[in-house]
N, C-alpha and C positions, 0 to 999 in steps of 0.2 A: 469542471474539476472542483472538489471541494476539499475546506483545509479548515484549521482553526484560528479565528480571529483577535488579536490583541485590542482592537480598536473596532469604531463604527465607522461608517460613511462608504459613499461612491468613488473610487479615482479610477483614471484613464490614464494610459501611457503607454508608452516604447519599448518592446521588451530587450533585455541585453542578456544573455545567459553564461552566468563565471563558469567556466570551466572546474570540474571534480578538484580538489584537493590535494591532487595524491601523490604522496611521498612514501617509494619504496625504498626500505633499510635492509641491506642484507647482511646476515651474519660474516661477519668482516673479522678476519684475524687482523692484529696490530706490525708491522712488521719494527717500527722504530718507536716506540713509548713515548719519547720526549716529544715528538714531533707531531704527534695524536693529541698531546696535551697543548701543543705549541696553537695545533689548528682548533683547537677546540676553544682556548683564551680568545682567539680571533673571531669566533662566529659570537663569543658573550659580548664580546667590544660592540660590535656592530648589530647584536640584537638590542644594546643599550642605546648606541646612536639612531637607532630607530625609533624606538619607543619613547625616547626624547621628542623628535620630529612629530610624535601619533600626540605627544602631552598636549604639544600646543595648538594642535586641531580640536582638542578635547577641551580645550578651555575655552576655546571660543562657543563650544555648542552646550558644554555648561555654563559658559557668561563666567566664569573666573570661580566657580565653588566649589573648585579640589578636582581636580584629573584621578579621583582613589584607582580608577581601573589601571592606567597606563604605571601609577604610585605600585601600586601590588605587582603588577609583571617586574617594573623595575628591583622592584624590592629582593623576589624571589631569582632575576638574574644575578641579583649581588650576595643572595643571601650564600655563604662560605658553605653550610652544610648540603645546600642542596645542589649546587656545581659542582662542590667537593666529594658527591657520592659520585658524580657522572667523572670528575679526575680521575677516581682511585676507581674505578670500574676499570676503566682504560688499565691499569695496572695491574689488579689484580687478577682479571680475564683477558689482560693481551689482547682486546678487541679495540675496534676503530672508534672514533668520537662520534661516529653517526651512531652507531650503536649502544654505544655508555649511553647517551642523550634518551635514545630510545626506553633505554629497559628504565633506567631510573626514572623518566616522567612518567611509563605506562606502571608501574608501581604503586608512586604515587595518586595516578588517576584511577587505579584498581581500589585504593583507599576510598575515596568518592564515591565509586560507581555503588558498594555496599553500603550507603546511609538510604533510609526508607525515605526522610525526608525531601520531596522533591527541588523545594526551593533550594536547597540547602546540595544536594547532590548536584545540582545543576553549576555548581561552583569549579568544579572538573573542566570546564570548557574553558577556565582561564588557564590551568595547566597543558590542556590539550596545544592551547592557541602560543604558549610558552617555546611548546616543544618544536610546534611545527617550523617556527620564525627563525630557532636556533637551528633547525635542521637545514633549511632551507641558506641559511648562509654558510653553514658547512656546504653543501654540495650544488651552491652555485646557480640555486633555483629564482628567477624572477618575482616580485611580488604583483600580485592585482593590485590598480590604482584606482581604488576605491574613490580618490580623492580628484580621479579625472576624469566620472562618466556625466555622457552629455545632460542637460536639462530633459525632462519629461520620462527621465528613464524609466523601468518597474526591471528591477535586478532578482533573476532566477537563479539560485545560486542551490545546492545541495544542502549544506548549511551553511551557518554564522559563525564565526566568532566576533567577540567583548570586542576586539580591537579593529575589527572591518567595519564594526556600525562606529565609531569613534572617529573613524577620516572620513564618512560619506560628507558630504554636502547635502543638507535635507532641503535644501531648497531647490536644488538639479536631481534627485532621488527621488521620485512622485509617490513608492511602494517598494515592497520588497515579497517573493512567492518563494518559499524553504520547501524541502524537500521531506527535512526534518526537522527536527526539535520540539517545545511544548512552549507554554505557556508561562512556567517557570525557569526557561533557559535562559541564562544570561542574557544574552543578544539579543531577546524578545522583552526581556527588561525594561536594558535600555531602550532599546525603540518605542514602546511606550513612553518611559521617563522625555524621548527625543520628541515626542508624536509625529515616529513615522509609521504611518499605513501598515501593518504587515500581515501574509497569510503562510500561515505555518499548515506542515505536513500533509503537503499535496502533492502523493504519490507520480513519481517519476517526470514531472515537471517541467526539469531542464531534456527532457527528451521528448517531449510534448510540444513545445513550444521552442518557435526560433527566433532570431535576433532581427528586432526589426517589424514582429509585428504588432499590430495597437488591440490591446487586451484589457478589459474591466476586469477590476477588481469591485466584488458587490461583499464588503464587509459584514455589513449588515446580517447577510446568513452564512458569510463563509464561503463563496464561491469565487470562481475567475471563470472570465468568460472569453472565450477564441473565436474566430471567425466570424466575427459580426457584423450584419450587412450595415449600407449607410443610414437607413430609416432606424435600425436595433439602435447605431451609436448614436442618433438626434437625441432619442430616447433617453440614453444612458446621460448625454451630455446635459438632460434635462435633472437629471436626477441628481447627478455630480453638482450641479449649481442651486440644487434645492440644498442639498447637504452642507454645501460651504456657506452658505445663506443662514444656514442653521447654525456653523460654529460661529458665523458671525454673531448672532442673537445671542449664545452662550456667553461669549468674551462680554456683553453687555453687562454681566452679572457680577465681573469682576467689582470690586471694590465695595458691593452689594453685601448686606447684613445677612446671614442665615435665618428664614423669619418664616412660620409655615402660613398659608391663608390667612388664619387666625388670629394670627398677630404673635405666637410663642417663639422664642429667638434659642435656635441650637447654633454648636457649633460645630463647622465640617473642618474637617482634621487630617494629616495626612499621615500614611503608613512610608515608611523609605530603612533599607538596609546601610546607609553611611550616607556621609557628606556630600558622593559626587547625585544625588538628587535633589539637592536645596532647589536647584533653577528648576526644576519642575515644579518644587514647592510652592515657590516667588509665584510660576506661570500659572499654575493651577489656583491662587490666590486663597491658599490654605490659612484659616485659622489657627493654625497651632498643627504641632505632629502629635497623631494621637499612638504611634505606634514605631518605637524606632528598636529594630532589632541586632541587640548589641553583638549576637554572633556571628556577623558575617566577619569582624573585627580580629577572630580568633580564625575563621575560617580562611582568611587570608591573610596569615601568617606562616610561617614555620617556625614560629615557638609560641606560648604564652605572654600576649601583648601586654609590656609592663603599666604599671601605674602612670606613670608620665606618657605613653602612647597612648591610653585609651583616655586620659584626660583630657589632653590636646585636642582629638574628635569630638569628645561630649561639648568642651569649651567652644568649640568652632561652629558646632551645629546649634546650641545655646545663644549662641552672640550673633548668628545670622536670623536667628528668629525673631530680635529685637523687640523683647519681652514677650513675646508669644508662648504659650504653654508648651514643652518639650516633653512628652513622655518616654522615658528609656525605659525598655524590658531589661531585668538585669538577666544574666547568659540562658540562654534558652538550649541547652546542648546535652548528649550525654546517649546512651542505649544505641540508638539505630544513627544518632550525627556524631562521627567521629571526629577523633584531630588524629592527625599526622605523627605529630610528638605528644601526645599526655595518653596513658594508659588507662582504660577502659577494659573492664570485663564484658567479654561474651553474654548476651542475653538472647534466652529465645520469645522472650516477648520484651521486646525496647522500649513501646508505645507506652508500656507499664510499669516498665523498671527504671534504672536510676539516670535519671533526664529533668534539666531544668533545677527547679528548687531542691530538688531532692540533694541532686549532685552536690549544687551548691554547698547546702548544709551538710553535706559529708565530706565538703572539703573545704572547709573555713579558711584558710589561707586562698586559694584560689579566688573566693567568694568578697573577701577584706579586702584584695588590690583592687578590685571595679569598684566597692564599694567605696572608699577611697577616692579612687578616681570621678565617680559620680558626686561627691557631696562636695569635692573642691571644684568642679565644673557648674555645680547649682550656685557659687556666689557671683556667677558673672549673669545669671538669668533666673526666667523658668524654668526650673527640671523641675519633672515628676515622675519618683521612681517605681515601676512597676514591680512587682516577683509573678512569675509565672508559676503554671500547674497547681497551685493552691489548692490541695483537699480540703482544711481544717481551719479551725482555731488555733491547732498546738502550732500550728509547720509554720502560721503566720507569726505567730507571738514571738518564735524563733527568729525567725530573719531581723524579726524588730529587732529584738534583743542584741544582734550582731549587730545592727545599724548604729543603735546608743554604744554601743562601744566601740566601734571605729570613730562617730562623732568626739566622743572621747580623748580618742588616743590624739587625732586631727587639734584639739583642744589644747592638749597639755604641751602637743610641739609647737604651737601658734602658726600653723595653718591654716589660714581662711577658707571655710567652707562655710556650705549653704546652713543654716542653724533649724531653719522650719519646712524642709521639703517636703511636701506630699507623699504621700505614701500610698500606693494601693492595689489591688491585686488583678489579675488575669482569672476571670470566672471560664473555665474551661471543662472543669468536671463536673458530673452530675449533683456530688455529693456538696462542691461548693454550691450548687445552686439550692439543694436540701437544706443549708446551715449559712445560705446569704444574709439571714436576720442577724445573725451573730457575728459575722462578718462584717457586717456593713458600722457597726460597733467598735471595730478593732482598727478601719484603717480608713484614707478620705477619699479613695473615688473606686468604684468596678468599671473592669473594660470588657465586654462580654467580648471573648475569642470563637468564633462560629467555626473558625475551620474543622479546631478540634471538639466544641462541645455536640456539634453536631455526629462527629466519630463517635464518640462515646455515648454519647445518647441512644442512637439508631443501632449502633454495634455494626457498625460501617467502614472496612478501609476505603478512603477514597483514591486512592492511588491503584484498586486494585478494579480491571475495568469489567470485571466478572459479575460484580455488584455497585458498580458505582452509580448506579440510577436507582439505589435506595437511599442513595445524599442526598438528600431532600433538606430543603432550609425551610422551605413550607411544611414542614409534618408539623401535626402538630404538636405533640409532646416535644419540639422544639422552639414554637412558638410560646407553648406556657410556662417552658423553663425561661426563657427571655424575660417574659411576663411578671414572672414570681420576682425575677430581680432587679429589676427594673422596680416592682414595687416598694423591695425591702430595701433599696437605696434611698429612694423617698423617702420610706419612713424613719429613716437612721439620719435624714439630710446631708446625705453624702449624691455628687452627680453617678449616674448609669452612663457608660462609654460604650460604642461596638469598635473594635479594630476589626474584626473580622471579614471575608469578602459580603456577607450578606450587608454591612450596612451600603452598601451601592445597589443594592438591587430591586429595583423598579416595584416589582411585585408587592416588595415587601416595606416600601418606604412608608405609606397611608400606616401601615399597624403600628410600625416603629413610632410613628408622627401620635399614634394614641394611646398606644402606652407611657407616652415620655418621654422618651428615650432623650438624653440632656448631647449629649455628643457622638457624631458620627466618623469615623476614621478609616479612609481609601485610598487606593493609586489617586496621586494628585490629579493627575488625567483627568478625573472622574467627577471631582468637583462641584465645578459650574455645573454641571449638565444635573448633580444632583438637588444642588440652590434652587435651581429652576425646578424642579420636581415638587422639590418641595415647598415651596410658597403657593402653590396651589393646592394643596390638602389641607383642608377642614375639617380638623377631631370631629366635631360635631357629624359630619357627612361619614364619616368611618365608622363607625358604631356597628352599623350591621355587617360589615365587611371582615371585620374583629372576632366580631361574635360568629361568623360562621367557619374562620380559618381555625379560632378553637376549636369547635365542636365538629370540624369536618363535616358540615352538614352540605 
């Protein structure tokens, strides 16, 4: 059976398979109001009393830096407007509290399901996983105890939710085989950020396999393997202890400079959506976060996160870095990622309409609270502030411009904030890469974005699976945009950054290594294993390697 892989390596283990999910709601008339309300108080009670209990499983396997997940369920259980839609349902339609529950979270998760953005749509599953926990103490339903299965497991489960990988035990957990999900699903997040094992969307699975038998997981391509005689598993168990052998030699690398053959010293950097991935950071022994994306911030909420909330994260994630370079994107949102509460017009093309900086600048109040919050969070550290989607010259000079006047305003109220933060932009579109020269002039560092510069480039959705094997990171007209910018940052003496997934990727590490490239930024995971990659590439020995992925020869 084959699935897609979060991680690399060999594991063996015991299979256990959770049982479907499933909670049926039936259209239920209310017959007493008060008492639908009464039961309804009592399942949020005790969905809080729960997720209290998931916090401090969650602190342990973050080491103590922010439970954010278990924080957000909490949050949105207390939050007045969003219980308060599921009360006055009860009311207004004379229906049961299983049902108010029902329609208002699949509403909300209807919100979600319509953002193009995968990362970002996959955010739905902490609504989803809200719904099911309230429902399930309304009508009495037992939970899986995640937090009691044996040593050596491999758990087949349909899917995931946020808060089932949050109680496992990854030390009694050996793996985990989904039914469903991707790669940008919550749950498959965290289990990276956790490093546990996992293989994602391996059709019918839990009906394939039964409890109790010893099954490989071969990451490496993506497969699980059944029924394997005792000479197959010697085999396997050989391969399993080359593999952990291997991340032994990786952990070697910790505390290790970034330094290519050569002798040239980059620095490897970490991408992360909030606070609760620091301990990956720590573990993955990141140089700095080269890519911190401030809209998961907004995305879990139910209103516009004020000044003093999104400070409090910048400050925390700032002050755990302990002088280390922090990059924040400032909101990356807008067209195809919605919010729940800020209104947005219809687009039929998102990808191009008003998202990201654009937004920003068309809503300067929105834009002044983060901004705000970013420059009083820069005087406890490192911050460096990014803007994404950057066309131009004009759209940069603007943001500046707002920046010196928030600096400003921070001034005359005697506000300690950062005085000389960095500044610099997300090369993402083609045309920034056409006017990098004049770019690199205006601000101090580029972080080339591959996700998207690659889309735009090749005129590629990659989310759409019709054409998605024209995402190429090796094309080349993707390679010589990198190229061109990577130069024109040199030549302006500002550093060249990747946050995008290509700076991890093997192939592509040797050219990065000769063009220059000053810093790399990935799933912490990813790290070590890239350290090691790259202390053995010699610019000198890539030369023709370079030269033929331009020219496609």
């Amino acid at each position: 059976m084959n699935g897609i892989t979060i991680s690399k390596g060999i594991v063996i283990g015991t299979v256990l398979v959770k049982p479907a999910d499933e909670i049926i709601v039936k259209q239920k008339s209310a017959r007493n109001i008060e008492k639908e309300q009464l039961r309804l108080a009592e399942a949020l009670d005790a969905s809080l009393a729960q997720i209290d209990v998931i916090a401090e499983k969650e602190r342990e396997n973050t080491a103590g830096d922010g439970p954010l997940i278990s924080d957000s369920h909490r949050m949105f259980l207390q939050d007045v407007e969003f219980t308060g839609k599921m009360k006055q349902y009860i009311v207004d339609h004379k229906m049961s509290a299983e049902f108010a529950v029902q329609s208002v979270s699949d509403d909300m998760i209807k919100i979600f399901q319509s953002i193009e953005d995968p990362y970002i749509r996959e955010r739905m599953a902490d609504i989803a996983d809200i719904k099911r926990r309230i429902l399930r103490n309304l009508m009495g339903i037992d939970e899986f105890h995640f937090d009691q299965l044996p040593e050596g497991t491999i758990l087949v489960a349909p899917e995931l939710a946020p808060s089932d990988m949050m109680q496992m035990d990854i030390t009694k957990v050996y793996g985990c085989i989904t039914e469903g999900g991707s790669a940008t699903a919550h749950f498959a997040i965290l289990a990276k950020s956790m490093g546990m094992p996992m293989l994602l969307g391996v059709k019918n699975a839990a009906c394939k396999m039964k409890d109790g038998e010893v099954v490989v997981l071969d990451l490496d391509v993506g497969e699980v393997h059944t029924d394997c005689t005792a000479e197959q598993l010697e085999v396997w168990k050989e391969r399993e202890t080359a593999f952990r052998n291997d991340v032994k030699d990786m952990k070697k690398w910790i505390g290790h400079p970034s330094v290519t053959g050569d002798g040239n010293v980059v620095l490897l950097e970490a991408n992360i959506g909030g606070p609760e991935e620091l301990n990956a950071v720590k573990e993955g022994d990141a140089e700095g976060i080269g890519l911190f994306r401030t809209e998961f911030l907004y995305m879990n909420s139910s209103a516009l996160p004020t000044e003093d909330e999104q400070f409090e994260v910048y400050k925390k994630v700032v002050e755990a870095m302990n002088g280390k370079a922090v990059t924040i994107r400032t909101l990356d949102i807008g067209g195809d990622k919605e919010l729940t509460y800020y209104n947005l017009p219809k687009e039929s093309n998102p990808f191009l309409g008003v998202r990201a900086i654009r937004l920003c600048l068309k809503d300067k109040e929105l834009f002044r609270v983060q901004l705000r919050a970013l420059l009083r969070a820069a005087s406890y550290g490192n911050l460096r502030i990014m803007f994404p989607m950057i066309s131009g010259v004009q759209e940069l000079r603007k943001a500046k411009r707002l920046l010196s006047s928030v600096k400003k305003e921070l001034e005359e109220q005697g506000i300690p904030y950062g005085r000389n933060v960095p500044v610099g932009i997300m090369v993402e579109l083609p045309s920034a890469v056409m006017v990098s020269d004049l770019l690199a002039k205006e601000c101090d560092f580029f972080s080339i974005g591959t996700n998207d510069l690659i889309q735009y480039t090749i005129g590629v959705d990659r989310t759409n699976p019709k054409v998605a094997y024209l995402y190429d990171f090796m094309h080349p007209a993707v390679l010589r945009m990198i190229d061109i910018v990577i130069k024109n940052a040199h030549a302006a003496g500002i550093p060249a950054c990747m946050c995008g997934e290509a700076a991890a990727e093997e192939k592509l590490i040797p050219l990065l290594v000769y063009m220059g490239l000053d810093e790399y930024s990935m799933s912490a995971n990813q790290i070590l294993r890239v350290r090691r990659r790259i202390s053995k590439v010699h610019k000198a020995e890539t030369w023709k390697e370079y030269q033929n992925a331009l020219e496609l020869i």
